[in-house]
Backbone as CSV, one residue per row, in Angstrom:
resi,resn,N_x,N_y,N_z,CA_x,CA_y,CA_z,C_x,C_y,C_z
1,UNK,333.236,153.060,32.343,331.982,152.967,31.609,330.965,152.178,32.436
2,UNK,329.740,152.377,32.128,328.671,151.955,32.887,327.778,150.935,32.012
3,UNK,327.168,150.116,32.466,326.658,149.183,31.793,325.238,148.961,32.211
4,UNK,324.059,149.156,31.704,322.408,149.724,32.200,322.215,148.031,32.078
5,UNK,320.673,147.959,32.972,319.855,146.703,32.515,319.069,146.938,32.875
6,UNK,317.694,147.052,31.820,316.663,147.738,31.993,315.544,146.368,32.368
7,UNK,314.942,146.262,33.568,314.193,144.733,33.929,313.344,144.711,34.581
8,UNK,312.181,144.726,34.866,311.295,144.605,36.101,311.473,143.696,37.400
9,UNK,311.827,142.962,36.612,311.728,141.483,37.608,313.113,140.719,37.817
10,UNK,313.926,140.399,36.674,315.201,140.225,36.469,316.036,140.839,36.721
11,UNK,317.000,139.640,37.278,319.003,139.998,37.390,319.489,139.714,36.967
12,UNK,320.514,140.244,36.060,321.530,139.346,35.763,322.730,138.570,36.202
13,UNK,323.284,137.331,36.166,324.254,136.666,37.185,325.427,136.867,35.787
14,UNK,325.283,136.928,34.700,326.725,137.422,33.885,326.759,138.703,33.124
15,UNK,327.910,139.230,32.373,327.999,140.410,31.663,329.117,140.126,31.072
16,UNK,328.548,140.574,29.381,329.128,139.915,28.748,330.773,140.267,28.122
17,UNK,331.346,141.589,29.248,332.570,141.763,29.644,333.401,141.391,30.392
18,UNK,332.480,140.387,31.189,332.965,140.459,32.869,332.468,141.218,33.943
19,UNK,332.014,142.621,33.624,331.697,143.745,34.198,330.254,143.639,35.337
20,UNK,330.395,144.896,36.171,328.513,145.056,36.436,327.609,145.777,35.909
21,UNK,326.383,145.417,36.401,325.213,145.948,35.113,324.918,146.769,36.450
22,UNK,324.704,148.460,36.027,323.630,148.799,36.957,322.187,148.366,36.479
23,UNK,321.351,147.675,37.570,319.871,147.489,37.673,318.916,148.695,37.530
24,UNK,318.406,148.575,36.614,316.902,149.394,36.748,315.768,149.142,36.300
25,UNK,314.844,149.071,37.002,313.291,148.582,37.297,312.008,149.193,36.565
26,UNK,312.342,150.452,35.572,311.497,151.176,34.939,311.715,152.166,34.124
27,UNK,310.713,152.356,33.511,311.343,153.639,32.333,311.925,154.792,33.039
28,UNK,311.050,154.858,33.919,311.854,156.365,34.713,312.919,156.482,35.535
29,UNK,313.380,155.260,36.016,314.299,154.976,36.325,315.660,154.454,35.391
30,UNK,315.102,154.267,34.476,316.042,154.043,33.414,316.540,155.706,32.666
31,UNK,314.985,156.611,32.292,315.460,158.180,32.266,316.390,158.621,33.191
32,UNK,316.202,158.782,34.212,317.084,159.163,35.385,318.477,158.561,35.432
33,UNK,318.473,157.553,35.339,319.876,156.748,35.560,320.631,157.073,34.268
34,UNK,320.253,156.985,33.236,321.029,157.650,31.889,321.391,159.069,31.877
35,UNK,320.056,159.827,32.119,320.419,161.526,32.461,321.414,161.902,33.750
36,UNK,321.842,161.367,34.420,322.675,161.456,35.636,324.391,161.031,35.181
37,UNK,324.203,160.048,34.625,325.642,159.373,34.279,325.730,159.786,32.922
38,UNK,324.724,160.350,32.523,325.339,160.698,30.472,325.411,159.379,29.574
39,UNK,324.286,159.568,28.593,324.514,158.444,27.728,325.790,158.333,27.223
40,UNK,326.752,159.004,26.896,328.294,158.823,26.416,329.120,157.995,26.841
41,UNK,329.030,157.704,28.323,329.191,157.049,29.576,328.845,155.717,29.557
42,UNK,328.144,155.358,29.138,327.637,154.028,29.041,327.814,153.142,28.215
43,UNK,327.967,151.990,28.416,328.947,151.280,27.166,327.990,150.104,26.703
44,UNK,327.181,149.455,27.231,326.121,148.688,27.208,324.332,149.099,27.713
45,UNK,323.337,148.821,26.881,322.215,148.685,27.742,321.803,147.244,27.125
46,UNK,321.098,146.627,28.103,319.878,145.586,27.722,318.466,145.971,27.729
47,UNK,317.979,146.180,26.991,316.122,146.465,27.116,315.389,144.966,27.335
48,UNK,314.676,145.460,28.335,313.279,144.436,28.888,312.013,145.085,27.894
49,UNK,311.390,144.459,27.140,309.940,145.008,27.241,308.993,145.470,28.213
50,UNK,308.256,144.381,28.657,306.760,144.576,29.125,307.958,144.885,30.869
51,UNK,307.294,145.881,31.500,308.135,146.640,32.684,307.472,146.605,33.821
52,UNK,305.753,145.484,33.791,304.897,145.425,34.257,304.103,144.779,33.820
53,UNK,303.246,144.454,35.018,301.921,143.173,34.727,301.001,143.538,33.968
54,UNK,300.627,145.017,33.305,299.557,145.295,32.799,300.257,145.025,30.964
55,UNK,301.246,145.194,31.451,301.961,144.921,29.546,302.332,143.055,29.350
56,UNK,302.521,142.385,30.508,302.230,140.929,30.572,301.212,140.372,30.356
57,UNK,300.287,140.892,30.720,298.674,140.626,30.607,298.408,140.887,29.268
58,UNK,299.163,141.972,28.787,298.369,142.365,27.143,299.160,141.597,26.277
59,UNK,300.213,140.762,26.686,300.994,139.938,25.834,300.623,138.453,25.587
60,UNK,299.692,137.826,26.808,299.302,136.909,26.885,297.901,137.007,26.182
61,UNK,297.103,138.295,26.354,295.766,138.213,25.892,296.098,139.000,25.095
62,UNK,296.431,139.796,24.610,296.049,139.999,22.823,297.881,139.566,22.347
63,UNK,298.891,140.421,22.257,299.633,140.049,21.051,299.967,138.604,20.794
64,UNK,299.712,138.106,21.808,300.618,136.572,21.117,299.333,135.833,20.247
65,UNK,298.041,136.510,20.104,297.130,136.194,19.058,297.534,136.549,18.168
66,UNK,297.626,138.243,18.239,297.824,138.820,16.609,299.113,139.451,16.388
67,UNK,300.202,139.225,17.338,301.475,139.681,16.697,301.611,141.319,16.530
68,UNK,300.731,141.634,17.413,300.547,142.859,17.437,301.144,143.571,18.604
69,UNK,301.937,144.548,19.170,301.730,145.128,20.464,300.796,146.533,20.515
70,UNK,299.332,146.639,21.173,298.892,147.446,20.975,299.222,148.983,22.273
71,UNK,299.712,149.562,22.495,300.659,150.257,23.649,299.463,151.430,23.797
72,UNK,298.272,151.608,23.117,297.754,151.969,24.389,296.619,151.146,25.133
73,UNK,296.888,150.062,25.462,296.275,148.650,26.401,297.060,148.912,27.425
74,UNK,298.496,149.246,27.535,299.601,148.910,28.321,299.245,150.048,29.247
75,UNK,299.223,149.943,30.646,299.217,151.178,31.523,300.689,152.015,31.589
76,UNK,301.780,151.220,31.946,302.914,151.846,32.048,303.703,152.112,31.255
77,UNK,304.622,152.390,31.659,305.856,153.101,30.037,306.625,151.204,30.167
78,UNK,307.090,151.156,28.977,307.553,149.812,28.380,309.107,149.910,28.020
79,UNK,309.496,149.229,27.947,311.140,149.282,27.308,311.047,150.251,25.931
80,UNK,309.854,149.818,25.173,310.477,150.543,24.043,310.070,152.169,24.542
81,UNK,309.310,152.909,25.207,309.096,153.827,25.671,310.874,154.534,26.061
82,UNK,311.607,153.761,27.024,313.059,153.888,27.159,313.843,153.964,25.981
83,UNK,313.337,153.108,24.745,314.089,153.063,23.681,314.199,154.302,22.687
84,UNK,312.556,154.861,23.075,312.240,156.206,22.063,313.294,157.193,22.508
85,UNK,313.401,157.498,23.749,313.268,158.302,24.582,315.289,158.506,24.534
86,UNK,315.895,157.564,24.951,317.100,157.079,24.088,317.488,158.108,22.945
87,UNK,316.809,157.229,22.271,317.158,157.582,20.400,316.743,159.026,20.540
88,UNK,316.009,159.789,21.411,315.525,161.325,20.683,316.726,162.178,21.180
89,UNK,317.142,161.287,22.714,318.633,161.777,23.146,319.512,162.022,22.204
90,UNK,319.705,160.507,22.034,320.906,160.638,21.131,321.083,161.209,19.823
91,UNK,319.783,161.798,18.878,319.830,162.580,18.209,319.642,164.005,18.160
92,UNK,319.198,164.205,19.779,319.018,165.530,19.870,320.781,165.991,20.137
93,UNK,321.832,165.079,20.400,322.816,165.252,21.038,323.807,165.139,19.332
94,UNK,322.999,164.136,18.534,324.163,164.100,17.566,325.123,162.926,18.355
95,UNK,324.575,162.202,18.786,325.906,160.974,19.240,325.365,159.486,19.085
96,UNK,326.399,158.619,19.085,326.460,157.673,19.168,325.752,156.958,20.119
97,UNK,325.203,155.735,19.795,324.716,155.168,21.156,325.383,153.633,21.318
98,UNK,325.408,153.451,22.949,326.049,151.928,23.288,325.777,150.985,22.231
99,UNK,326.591,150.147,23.073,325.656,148.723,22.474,324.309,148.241,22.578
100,UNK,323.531,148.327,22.248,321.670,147.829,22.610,322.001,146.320,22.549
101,UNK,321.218,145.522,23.619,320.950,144.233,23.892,319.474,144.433,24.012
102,UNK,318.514,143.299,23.340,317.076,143.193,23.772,317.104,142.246,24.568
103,UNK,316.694,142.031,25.436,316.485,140.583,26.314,315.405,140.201,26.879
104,UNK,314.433,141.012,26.166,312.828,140.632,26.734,312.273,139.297,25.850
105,UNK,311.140,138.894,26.634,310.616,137.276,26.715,309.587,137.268,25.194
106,UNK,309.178,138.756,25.493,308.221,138.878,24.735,308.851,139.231,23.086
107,UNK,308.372,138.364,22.179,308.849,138.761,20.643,308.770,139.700,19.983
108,UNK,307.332,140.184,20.023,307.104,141.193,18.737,307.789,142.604,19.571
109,UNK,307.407,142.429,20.810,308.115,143.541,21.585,309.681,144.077,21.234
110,UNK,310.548,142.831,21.437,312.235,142.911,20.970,312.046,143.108,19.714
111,UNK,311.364,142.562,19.155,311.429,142.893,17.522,311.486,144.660,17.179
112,UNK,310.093,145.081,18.173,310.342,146.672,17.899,310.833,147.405,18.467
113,UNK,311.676,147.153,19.254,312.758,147.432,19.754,314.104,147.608,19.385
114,UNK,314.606,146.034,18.918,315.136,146.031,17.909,315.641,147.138,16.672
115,UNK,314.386,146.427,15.802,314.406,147.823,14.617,314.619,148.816,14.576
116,UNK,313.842,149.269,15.763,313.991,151.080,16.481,315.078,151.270,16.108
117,UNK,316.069,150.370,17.253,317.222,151.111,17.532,318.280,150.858,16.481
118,UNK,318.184,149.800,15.563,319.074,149.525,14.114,318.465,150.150,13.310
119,UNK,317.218,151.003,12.742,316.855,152.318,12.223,317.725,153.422,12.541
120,UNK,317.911,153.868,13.687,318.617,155.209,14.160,320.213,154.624,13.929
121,UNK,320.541,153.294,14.446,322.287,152.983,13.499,322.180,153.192,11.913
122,UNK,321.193,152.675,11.543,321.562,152.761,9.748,321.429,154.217,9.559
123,UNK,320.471,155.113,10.225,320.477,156.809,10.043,321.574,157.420,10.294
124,UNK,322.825,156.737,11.119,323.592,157.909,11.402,325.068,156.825,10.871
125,UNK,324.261,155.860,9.970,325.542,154.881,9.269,326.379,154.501,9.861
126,UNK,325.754,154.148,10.968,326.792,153.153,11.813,326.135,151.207,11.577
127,UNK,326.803,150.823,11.891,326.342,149.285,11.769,325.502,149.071,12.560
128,UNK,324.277,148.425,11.959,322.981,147.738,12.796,323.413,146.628,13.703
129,UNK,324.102,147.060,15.080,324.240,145.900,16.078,323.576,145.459,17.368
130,UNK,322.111,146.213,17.414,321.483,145.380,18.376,320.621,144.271,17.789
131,UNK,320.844,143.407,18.714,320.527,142.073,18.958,320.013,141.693,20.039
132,UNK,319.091,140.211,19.902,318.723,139.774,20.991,319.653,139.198,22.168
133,UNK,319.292,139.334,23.166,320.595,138.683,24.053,319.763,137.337,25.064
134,UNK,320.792,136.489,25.461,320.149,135.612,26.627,320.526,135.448,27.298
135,UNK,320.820,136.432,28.187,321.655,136.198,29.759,320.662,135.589,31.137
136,UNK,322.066,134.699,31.215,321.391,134.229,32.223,321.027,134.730,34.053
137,UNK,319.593,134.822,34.418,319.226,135.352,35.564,319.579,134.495,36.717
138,UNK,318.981,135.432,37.906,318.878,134.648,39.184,317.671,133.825,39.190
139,UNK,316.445,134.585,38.343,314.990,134.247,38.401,314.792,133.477,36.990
């Protein structure tokens, strides 16, 4: 089994099997790396939010005012962009999905992230088990 970590900037130095995380740096690289190895295959992901400076910038200047994430401010695709994209898999497939870890900095972001993906567990009545995670980096 394969274990994703979806991060711009971040590494991780543990896993919370013991195991390794494959690294990936972007939504499309996160598409690709799932479509190649098969979500079935995969036994863990961690989602990053903001995947870039233009979604850092909109976190510092608008949501952490209003608790808002407004996504079209954001130039690039975002974790939860990976997260949609995920879930349409896994229901276009009728399957199960890993374990979800959020591990982004940003709140309201993991939050909808989060939900997302414990929405599509309570839809297919499995137990709502993503959670935030805090693994520790190199950076």
């Amino acid at each position: 089994m394969t274990s994703i970590y979806l991060d711009d900037i971040r590494t991780p130095i543990e896993h919370p099997n013991g195991g390794e995380w494959t690294i990936v740096r972007n939504c499309e690289d996160f598409i690709a790396t799932v479509s190649k190895i098969g979500l079935e295959k995969i036994d863990i992901i961690s989602f990053d939010h903001d995947l870039d400076w233009s979604a850092t910038v909109h976190f510092f200047d608008h949501t952490r005012q209003t608790y808002e994430v407004d996504y079209t401010m954001i130039k690039e695709r975002t974790g939860m962009d990976a997260v949609k994209w995920m879930i349409r898999e896994a229901r276009s497939k009728s399957m199960e999905l890993p374990q979800c870890y959020v591990h982004s900095a940003n709140p309201i972001g993991s939050g909808n992230m989060i939900g997302y993906i414990n929405m599509y567990l309570k839809e297919i009545r499995k137990p709502q088990t993503c959670i935030r995670a805090n693994w520790k980096h190199n950076k």
